[in-house]
C-alpha positions as CSV (number, residue, x, y, z in Angstrom):
1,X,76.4,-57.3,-70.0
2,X,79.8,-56.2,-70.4
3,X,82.5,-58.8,-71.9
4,X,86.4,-58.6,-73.3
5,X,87.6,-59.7,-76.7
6,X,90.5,-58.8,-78.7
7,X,89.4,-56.4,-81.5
8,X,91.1,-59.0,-83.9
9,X,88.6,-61.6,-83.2
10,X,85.4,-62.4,-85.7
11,X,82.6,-60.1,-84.6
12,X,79.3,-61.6,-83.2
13,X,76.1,-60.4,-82.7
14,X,76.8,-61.0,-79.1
15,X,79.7,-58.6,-79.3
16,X,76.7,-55.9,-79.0
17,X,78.3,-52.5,-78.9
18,X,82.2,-52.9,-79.7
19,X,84.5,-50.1,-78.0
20,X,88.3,-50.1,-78.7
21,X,90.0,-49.0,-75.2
22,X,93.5,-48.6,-76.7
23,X,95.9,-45.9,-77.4
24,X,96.3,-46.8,-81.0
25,X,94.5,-48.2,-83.2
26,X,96.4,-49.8,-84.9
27,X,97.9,-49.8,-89.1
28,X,95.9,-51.8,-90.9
29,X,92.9,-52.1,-88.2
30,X,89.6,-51.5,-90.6
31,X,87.0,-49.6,-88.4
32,X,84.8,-52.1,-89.0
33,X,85.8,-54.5,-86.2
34,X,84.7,-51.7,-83.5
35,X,82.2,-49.4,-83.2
36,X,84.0,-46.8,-81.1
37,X,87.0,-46.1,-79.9
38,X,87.8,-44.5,-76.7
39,X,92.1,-44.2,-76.5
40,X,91.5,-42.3,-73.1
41,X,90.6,-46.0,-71.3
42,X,94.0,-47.1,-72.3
43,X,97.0,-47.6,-70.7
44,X,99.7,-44.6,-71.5
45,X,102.4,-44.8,-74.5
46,X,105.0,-44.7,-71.7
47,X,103.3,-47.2,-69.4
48,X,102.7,-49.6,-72.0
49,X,106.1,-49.9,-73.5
50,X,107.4,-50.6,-69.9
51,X,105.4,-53.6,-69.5
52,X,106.1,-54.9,-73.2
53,X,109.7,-54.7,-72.4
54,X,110.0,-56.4,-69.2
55,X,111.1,-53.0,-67.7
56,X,107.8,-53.5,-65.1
57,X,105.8,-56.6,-64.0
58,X,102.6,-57.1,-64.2
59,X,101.7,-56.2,-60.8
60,X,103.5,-52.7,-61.1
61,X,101.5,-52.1,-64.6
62,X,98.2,-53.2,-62.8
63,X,99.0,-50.4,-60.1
64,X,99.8,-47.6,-62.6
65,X,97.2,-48.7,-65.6
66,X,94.9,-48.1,-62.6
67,X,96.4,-44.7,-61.2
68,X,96.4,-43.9,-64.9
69,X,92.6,-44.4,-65.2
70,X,92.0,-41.9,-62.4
71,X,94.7,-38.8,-63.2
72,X,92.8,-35.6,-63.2
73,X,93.6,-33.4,-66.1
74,X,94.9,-30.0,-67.1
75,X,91.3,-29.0,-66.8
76,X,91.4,-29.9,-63.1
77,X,94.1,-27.1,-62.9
78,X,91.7,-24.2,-64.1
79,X,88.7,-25.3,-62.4
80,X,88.4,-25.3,-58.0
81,X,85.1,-26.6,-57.6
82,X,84.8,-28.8,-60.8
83,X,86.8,-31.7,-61.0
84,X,87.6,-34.2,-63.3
85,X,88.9,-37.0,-61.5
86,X,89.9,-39.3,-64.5
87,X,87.9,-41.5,-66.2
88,X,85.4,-42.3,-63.4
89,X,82.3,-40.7,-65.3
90,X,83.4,-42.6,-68.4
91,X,83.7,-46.0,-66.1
92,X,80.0,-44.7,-64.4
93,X,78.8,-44.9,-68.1
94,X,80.0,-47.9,-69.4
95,X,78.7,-49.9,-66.8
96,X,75.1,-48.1,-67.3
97,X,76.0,-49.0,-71.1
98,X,76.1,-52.3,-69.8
99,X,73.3,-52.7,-67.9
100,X,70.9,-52.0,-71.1
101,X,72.9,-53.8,-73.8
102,X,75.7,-55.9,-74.6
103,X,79.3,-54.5,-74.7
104,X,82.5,-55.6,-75.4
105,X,85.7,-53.9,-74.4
106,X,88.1,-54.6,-77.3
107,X,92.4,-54.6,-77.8
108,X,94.7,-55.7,-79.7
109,X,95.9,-58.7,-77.5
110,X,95.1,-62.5,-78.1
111,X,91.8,-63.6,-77.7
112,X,92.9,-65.9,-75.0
113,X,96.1,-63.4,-73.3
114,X,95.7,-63.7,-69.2
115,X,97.1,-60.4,-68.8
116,X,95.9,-57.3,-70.9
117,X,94.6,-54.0,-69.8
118,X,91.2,-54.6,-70.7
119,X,90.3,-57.4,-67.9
120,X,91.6,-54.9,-65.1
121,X,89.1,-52.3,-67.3
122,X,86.3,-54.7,-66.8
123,X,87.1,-54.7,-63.0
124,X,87.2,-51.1,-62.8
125,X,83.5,-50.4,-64.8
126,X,82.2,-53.4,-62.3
127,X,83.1,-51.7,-59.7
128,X,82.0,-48.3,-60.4
């Protein structure tokens, strides 16, 4: 089963496997309160301080976090047949991940914040 938390929150044993899907992680964040951390699932510097600052909505953030998740990388450029296509094996994984074991998709937001990157995460590795 895959669940959200906010990394600051106590850690359970139903927690199972803790991943940190943020760009930083944080001063002052022990690496105790997640097992790993994958900056790649989230949302951009840029894109992030956009939303923080009122510069976007929600909706817009939602519609770029998500454009984000899919960018194909430099690699893309060197490569004709072989292509990246964003995070979509990383998404394919966590939801096989999920399948077998508890996970928990972890930030820095509240505990009970309606909108954080990690629940449109969540919707994107159910999906997959």
């Amino acid at each position: 089963m895959i669940k959200t938390r906010s990394v600051w929150s106590a850690p359970t044993k139903s927690d199972g496997l803790r991943i940190l899907v943020t760009r930083f992680r944080g001063r002052g964040l022990p690496a105790s309160r997640y097992d790993v951390w994958m900056p790649s699932l989230g949302p951009s510097e840029q894109l992030l301080k956009a939303v923080l600052s009122g510069a976007i909505d929600w909706k817009a953030f939602t519609r770029r976090y998500k454009d984000e998740l899919f960018l194909d990388g430099p690699i893309d450029e060197r490569s004709e047949t072989i292509k990246n296509h964003g995070q979509k094996s990383t998404l394919r994984l966590l939801k096989a991940l999920g399948a077998q074991q508890d996970v928990t998709l972890m930030c820095h937001c509240d505990e009970d914040a309606t909108q954080c990157h990690r629940f449109l995460l969540l919707k994107e590795v159910q999906r997959g």
